[in-house]
C-alpha positions as CSV (number, residue, x, y, z in Angstrom):
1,X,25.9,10.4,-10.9
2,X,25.0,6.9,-13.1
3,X,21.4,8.2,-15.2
4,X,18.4,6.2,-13.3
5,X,15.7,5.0,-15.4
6,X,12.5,5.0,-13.9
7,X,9.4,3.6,-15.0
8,X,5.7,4.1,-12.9
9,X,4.3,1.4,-10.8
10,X,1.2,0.5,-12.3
11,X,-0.5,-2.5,-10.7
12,X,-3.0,-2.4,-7.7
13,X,-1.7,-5.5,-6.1
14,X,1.9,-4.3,-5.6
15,X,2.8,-4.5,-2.4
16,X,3.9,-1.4,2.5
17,X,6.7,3.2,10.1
18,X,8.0,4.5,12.6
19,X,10.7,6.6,13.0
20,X,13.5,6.3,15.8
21,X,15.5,10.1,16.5
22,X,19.5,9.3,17.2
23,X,19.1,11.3,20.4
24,X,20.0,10.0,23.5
25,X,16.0,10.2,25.2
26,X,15.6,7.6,22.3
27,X,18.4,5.2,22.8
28,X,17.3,4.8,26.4
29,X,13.6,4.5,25.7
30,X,14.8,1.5,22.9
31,X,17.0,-0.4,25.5
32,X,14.3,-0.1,27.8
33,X,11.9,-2.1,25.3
34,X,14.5,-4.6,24.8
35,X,12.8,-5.0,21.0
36,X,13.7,-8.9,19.5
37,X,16.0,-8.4,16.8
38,X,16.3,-10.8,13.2
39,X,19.3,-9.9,10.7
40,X,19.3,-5.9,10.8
41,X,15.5,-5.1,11.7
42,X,13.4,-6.1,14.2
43,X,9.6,-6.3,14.1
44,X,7.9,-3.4,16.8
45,X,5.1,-4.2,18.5
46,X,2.0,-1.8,17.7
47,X,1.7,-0.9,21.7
48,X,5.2,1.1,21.0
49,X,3.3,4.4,20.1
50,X,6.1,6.6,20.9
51,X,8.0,8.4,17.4
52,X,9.3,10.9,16.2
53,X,10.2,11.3,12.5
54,X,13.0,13.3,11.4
55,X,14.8,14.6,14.6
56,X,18.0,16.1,14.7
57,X,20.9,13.9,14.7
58,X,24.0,14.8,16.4
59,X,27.5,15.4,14.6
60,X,29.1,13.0,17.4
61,X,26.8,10.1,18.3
62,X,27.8,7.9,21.4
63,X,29.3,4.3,20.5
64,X,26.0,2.6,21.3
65,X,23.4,4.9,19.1
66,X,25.8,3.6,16.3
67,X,25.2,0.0,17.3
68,X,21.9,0.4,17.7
69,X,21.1,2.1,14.8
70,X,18.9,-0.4,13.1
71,X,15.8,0.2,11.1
72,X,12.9,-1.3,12.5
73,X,10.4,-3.4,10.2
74,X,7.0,-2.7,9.6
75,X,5.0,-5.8,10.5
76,X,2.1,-5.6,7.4
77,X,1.3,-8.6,7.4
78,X,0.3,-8.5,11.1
79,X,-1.2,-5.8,10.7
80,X,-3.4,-6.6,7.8
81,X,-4.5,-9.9,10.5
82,X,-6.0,-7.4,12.7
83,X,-7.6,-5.6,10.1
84,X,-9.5,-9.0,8.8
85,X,-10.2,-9.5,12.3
86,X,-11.9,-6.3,12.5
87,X,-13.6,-6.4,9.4
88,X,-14.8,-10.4,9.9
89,X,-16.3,-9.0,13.4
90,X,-18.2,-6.5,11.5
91,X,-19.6,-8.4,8.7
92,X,-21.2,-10.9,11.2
93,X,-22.8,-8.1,13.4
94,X,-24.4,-6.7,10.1
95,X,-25.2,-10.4,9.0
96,X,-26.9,-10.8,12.5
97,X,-28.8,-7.4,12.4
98,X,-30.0,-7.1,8.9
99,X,-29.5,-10.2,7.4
100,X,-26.9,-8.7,4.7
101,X,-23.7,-9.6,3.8
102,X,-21.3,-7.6,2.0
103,X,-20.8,-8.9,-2.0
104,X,-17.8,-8.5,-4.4
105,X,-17.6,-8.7,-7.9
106,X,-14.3,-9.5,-9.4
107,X,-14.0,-9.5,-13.1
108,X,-10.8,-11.5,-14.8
109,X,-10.0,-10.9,-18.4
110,X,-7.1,-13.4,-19.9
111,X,-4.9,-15.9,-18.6
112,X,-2.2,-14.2,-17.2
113,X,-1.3,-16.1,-14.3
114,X,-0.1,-13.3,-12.2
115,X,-3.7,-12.2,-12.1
116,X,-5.1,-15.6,-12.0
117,X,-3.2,-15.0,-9.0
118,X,-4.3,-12.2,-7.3
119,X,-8.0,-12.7,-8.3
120,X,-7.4,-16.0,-6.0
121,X,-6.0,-14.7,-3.0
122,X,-8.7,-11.9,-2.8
123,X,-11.3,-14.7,-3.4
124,X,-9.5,-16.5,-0.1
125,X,-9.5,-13.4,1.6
126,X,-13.1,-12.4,1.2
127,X,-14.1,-16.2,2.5
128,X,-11.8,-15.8,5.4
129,X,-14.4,-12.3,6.6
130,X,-17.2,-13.9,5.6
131,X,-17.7,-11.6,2.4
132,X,-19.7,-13.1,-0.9
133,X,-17.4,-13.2,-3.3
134,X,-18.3,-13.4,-7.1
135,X,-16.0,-14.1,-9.9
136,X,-15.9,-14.0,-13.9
137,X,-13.2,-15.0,-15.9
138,X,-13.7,-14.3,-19.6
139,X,-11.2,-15.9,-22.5
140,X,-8.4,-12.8,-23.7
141,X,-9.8,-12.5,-27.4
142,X,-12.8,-11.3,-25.1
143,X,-14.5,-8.3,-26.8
144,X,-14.8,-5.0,-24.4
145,X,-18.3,-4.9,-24.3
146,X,-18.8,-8.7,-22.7
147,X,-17.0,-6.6,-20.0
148,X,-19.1,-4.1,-20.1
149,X,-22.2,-5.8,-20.3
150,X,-21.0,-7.8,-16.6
151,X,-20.4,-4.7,-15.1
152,X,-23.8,-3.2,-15.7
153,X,-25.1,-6.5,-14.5
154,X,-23.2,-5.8,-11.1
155,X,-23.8,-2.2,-10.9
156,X,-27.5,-3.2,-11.1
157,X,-27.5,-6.2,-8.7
158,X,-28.3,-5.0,-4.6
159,X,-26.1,-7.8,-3.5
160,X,-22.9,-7.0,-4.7
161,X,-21.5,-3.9,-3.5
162,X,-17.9,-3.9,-4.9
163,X,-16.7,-4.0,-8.5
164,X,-13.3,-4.9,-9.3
165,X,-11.8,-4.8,-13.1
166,X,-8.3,-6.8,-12.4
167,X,-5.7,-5.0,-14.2
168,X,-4.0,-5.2,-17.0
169,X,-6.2,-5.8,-19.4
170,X,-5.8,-7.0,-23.0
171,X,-4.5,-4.3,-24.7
172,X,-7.2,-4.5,-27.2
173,X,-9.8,-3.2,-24.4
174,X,-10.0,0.5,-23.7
175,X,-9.2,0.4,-19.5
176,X,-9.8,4.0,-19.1
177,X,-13.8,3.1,-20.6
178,X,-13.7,-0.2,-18.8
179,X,-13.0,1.7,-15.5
180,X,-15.0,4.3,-16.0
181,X,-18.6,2.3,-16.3
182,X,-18.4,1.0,-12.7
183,X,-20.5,3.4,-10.6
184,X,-18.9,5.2,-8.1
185,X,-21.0,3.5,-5.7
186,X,-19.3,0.1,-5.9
187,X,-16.0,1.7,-6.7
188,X,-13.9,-0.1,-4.3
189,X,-10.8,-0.2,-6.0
190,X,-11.3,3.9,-5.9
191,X,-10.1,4.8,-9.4
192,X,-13.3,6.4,-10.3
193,X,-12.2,9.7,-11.7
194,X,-15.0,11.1,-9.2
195,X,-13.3,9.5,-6.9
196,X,-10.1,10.6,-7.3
197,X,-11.2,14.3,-8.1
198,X,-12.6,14.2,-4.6
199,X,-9.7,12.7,-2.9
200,X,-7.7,15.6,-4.3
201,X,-9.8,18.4,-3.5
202,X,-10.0,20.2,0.1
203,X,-13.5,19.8,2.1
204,X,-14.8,16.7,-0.4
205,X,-14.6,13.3,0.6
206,X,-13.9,10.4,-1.7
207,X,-16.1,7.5,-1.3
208,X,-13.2,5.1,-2.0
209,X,-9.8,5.1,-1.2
210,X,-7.4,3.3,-3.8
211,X,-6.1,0.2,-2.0
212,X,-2.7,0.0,-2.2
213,X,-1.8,4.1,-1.2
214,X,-4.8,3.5,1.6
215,X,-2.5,0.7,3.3
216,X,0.7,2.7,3.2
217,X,-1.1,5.6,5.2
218,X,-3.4,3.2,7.6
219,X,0.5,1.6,8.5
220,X,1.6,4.4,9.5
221,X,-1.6,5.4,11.6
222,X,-1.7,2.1,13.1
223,X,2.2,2.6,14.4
224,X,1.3,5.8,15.7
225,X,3.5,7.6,13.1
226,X,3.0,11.5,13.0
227,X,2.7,13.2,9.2
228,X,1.6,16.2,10.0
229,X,4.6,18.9,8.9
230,X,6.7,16.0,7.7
231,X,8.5,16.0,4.5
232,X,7.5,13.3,2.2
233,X,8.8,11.9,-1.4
234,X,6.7,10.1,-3.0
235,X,9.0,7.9,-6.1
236,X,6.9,7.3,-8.8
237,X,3.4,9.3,-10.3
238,X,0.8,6.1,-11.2
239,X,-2.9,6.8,-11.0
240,X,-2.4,3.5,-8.6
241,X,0.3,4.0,-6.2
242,X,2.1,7.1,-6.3
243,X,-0.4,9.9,-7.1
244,X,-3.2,9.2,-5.3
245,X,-0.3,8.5,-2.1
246,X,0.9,11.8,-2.5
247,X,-2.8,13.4,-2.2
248,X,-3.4,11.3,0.7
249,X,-0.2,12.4,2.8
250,X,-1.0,16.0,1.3
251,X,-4.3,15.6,3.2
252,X,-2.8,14.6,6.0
253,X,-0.6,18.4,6.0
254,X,3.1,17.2,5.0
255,X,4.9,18.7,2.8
256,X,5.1,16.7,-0.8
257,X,7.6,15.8,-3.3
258,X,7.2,13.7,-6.5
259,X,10.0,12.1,-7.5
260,X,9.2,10.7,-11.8
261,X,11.3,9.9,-14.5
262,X,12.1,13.3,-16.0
263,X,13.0,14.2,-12.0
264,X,16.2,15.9,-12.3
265,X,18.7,14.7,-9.0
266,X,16.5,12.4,-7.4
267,X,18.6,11.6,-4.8
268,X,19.0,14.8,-3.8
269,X,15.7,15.2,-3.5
270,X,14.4,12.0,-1.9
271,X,17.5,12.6,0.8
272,X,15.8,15.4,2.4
273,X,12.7,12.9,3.5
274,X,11.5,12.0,6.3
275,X,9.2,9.7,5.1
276,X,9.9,7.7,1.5
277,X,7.1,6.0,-0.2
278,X,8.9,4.0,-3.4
279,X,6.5,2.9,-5.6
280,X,8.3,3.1,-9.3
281,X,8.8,-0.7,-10.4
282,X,12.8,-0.7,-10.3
283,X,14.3,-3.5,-8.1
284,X,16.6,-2.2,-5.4
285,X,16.9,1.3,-6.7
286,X,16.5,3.6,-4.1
287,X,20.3,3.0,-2.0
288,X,21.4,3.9,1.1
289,X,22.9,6.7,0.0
290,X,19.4,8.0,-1.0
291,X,18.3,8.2,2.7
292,X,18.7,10.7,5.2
293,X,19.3,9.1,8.6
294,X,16.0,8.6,10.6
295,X,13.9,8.4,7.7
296,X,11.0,6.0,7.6
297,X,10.6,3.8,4.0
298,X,7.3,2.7,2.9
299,X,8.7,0.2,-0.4
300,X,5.4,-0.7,-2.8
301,X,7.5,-2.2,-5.2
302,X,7.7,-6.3,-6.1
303,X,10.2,-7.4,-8.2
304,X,11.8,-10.2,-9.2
305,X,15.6,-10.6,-9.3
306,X,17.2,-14.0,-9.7
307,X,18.3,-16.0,-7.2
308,X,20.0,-19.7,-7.7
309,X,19.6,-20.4,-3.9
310,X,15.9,-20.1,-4.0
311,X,14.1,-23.0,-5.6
312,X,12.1,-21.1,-7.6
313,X,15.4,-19.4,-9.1
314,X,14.2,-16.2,-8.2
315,X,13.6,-13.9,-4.9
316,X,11.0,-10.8,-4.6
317,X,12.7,-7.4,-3.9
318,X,11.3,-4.4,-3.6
319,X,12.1,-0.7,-4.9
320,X,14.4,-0.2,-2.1
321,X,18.1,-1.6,-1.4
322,X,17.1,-3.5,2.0
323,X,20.0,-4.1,3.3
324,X,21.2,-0.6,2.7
325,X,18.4,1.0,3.9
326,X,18.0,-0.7,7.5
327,X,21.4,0.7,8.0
328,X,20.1,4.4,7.6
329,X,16.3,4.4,7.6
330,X,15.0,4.4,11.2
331,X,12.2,1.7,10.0
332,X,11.3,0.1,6.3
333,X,8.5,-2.0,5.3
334,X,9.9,-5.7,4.1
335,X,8.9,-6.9,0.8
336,X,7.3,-9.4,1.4
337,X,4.6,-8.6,3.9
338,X,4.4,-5.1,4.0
339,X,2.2,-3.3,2.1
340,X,1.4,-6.1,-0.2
341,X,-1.3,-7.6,2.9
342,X,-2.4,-4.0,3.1
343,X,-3.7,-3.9,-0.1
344,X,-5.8,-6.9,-0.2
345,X,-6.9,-5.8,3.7
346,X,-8.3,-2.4,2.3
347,X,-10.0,-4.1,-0.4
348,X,-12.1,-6.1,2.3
349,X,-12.2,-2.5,4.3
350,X,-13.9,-0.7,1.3
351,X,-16.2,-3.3,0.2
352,X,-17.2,-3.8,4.3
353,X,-17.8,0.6,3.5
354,X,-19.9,0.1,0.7
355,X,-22.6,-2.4,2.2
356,X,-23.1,-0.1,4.7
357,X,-23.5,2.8,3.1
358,X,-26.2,0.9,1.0
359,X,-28.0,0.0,4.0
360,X,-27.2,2.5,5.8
361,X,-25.9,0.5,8.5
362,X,-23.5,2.0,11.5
């Protein structure tokens, strides 16, 4: 086999189940929802609770299973709209009882425009729920403790209840220090390593949930996908994406695998899955040939490959072949608008946690 390289997906805005058996109970429950179809997958409806991940599949299928056999996509992005929805509705019953409204801080170091980016859409995406939103953008030659200094300012300021530190920062500026100064308490991006050391142990309860691994496991929750005894490969180890995922689905009793760049036969490995969650930064490298039949694909990765049709010369893939994959996979998360929505959706979620645990509120 071709040597893979590998490298860990390391941002928090990186962007995304349900599994369909081959059996024929299934292929009559599918014809009978008469799902729409566009290109290979089709976009499920969240009232379709009904999955089973990993069945059996039989050595000699019927003609029509083999027709049928189409992955279906994971709708994030309608998804995350419900979400807002939910969370909008919240804010204003809190706004209406106490008079509080849910703050957060975003702090921007640099000009990358990537970031400039991201720092922008949460900004929309806090005015679109009704949440404050606060934002400081310092030069790149910033020193570390102007950072500092804003996030004690925030930690000590009652109306802002989230912190956020977009990453990368200069490389100058320790992130690890940086990180570390925002109290637990406003945490909402959830890489607190008090956070993290409670997501991982059994009977403790993290007050945040990192975003992006948050809205890969509240997908599959909201499409009524069962993890419980499930075996799960996890492709990539970041602090972001792919360890604190792997806790999560541990939590939630299946069986784990992490799949890094010293993993020896990673196909092998990721093949036995019934659930895939590809969060390594490589454009289009998990294939077909990767998947066992069935399997259910949560892709995190977004990556640009070029593209002389688009007018921007260049199309966003994620970690996983596509078109490949919705040939195997029972259902696959599109990139875009999968998990990438999720991310920002959680974000609003855990800041909506905070001011009420502040104020007590329920």
């Amino acid at each position: 086999m071709a040597s893979m390289v590998f490298s860990e997906c390391s941002t928090s805005t990186t962007s995304r189940f349900f599994p369909m058996s081959l059996r024929k109970d299934a292929v009559v429950l599918l014809r009978r929802l008469s799902l729409p179809r566009h290109s290979c997958a089709s976009k499920v409806p969240l009232s379709f609770r009904a999955f089973t991940v990993g069945a059996s599949t039989p050595t000699s299928p019927p003609p029509s299973v083999a027709i049928e056999a189409c992955a279906k996509v994971i709708d994030g992005k309608y998804v995350a709209k419900q979400i807002r929805d939910e969370i909008s509705s919240e804010v204003s019953r809190m706004k209406e009882a106490i008079r509080v409204v849910p703050g957060l801080a975003v702090i921007l170091v640099g000009d990358r425009k990537d970031s400039a980016t991201y720092v922008r859409n949460k900004k929309k995406a806090c005015e679109s729920v009704g949440i404050n939103s606060l934002e400081v953008h310092l030069p790149e030659d910033s020193k570390e403790e102007d950072v500092l200094e804003f996030i004690s300012g925030f930690n000590d300021d009652p109306s802002v209840h989230g912190i956020l530190v977009q990453l990368p920062l200069p490389s100058h500026m320790n992130e690890q220090s940086i990180l570390n100064a925002v109290t637990i308490e406003k945490d909402v991006d959830g890489f607190h390593p008090l956070n993290i050391g409670r997501l991982a142990m059994r009977g403790r309860e993290p007050l945040f949930v990192p975003c992006t691994p948050k809205g890969c496991i509240e997908l599959l929750h909201r499409y009524g996908i069962g993890i419980k005894g499930k075996r799960a490969v996890i492709i990539g180890r970041s602090n972001i994406v792919g360890m604190p995922a792997a806790l999560l689905l541990q939590r939630e009793d299946a069986t784990i695998s992490i799949v890094h760049s010293r993993t020896q036969n990673p196909e092998e490995i990721t093949r036995e899955a019934d659930i895939i969650i590809a969060a390594v930064g490589q454009a289009n490298m998990v294939r077909g040939t990767w998947i066992k039949p069935g399997a259910v694909i949560i892709d995190v990765g977004i990556n640009p490959v070029e593209d002389s049709k688009s007018s921007r010369g260049y199309k966003l893939v994620g970690d996983v072949h596509y078109e490949e994959a919705c040939k195997v996979a029972s259902a696959i998360t599109p990139v875009p608008g999968g998990v990438g929505p999720m991310t920002i959706a959680m974000l609003l979620s855990n800041t909506l946690t905070s001011a009420k645990r502040a104020h007590n509120f329920q």
